[in-house]
C-alpha positions in Angstrom: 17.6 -67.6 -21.1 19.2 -68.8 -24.4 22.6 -67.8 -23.8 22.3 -69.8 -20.2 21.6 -72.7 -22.3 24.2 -71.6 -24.8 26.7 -71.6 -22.2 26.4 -74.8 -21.3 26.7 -76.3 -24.5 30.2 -75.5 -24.0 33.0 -78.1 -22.9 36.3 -76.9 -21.6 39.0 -80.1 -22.1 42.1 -79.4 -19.9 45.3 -81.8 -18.9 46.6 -81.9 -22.6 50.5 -82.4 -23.5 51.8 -81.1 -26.4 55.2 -82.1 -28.7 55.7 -79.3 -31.3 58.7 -79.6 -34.1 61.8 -77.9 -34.0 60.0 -74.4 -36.3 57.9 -73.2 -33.6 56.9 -74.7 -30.1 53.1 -74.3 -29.1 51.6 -75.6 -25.6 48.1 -76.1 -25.3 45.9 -75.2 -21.9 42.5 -75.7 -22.8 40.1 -77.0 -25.5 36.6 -75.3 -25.5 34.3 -77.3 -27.4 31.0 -75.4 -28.3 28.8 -75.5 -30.6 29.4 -72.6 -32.8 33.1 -73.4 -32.8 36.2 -74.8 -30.7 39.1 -72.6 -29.5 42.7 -73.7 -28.2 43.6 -72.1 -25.7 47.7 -71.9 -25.0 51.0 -70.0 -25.5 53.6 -70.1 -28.6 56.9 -70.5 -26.9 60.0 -68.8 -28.7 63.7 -67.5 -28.0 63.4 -63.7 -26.2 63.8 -60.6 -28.5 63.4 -62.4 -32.2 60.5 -62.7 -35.0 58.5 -64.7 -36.0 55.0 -65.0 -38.3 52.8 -67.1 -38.3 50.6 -67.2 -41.9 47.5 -69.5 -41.0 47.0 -72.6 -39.1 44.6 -76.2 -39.4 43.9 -78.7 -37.2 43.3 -82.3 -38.1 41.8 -84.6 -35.8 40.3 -88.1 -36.6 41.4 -87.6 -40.6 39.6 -84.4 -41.0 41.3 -80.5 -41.3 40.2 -77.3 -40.8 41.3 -74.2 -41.0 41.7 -71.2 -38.3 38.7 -68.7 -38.6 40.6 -66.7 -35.9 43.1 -66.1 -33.8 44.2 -63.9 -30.7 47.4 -63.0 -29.2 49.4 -62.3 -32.4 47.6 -61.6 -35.9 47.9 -63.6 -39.0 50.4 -62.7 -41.7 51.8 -60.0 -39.7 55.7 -60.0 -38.0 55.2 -60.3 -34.0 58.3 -60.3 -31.2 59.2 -62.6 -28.2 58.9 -60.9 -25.3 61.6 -61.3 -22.5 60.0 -64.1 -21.1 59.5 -65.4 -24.8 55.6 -66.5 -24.1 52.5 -65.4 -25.8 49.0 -66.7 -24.6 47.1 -67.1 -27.7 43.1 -68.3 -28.7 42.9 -70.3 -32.1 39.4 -70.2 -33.4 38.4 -73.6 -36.0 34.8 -74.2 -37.2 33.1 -76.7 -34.5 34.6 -80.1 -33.6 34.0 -83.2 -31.8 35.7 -84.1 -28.2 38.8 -85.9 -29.3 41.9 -86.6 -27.3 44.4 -86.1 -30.1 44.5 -83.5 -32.3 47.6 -82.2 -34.8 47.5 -78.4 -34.8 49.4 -77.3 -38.3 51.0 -73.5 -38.6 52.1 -72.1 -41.4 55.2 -69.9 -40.5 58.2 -67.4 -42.4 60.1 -70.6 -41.5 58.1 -73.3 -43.1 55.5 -75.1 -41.5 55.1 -76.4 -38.2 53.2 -79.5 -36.3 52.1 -79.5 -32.6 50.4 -83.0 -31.7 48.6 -82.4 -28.5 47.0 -85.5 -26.5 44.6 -85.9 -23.6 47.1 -86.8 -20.9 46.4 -89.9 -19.8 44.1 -90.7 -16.6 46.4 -93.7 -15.5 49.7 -92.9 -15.9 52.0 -93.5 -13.5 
């Protein structure tokens, strides 16, 4: 019975856009909020065949960062490679958060830091 409930504490967010810099592109799917913690759901975009590394990552939203507890797809402070269709689904793991529709997302790379802004798209645009 308590993971029932548990289950739905949790809040999926999807329709978000994201704008990365020029270091290292990142599109978000999916924002679970729960109550243990909230996980970003996407894929880091790259050029086919090359490194990269990504060191840690934060996420500030309404003047507040925290820091990644965990991550999925690629490992922290460890060399990955672009596949041939240079995508890699990942799941970031930050401490628990509040519903917001705008959120920075901040990685720390072997080529300097990087900033993804990702917004709710909005519900009447035309």
């Amino acid at each position: 019975m308590a993971a029932i409930s548990f289950c739905s504490e949790a809040k999926i967010v999807k329709d978000y856009e994201s704008a990365s810099d020029s270091t290292l592109s990142f599109q978000a799917d999916s924002i679970d909020y729960r109550s243990d913690l909230t996980r970003v759901y996407g894929k880091l975009i790259g050029r086919p065949h090359t490194s990269n590394r990504i060191d840690g990552v934060s996420l500030t939203c309404l003047g507040s960062a925290v820091t990644s507890t965990d991550i999925d797809g690629v490992d922290f402070q460890r060399y990955f490679q672009w596949e041939d269709n240079g995508q890699i689904p990942v799941e970031i793991d930050f401490p628990a958060l509040k519903n917001t529709s705008e959120i920075q997302i901040l990685f720390m790379t072997v080529h300097g830091p990087s900033t993804t802004t990702v917004k709710k798209k909005s519900l009447h645009r035309k």
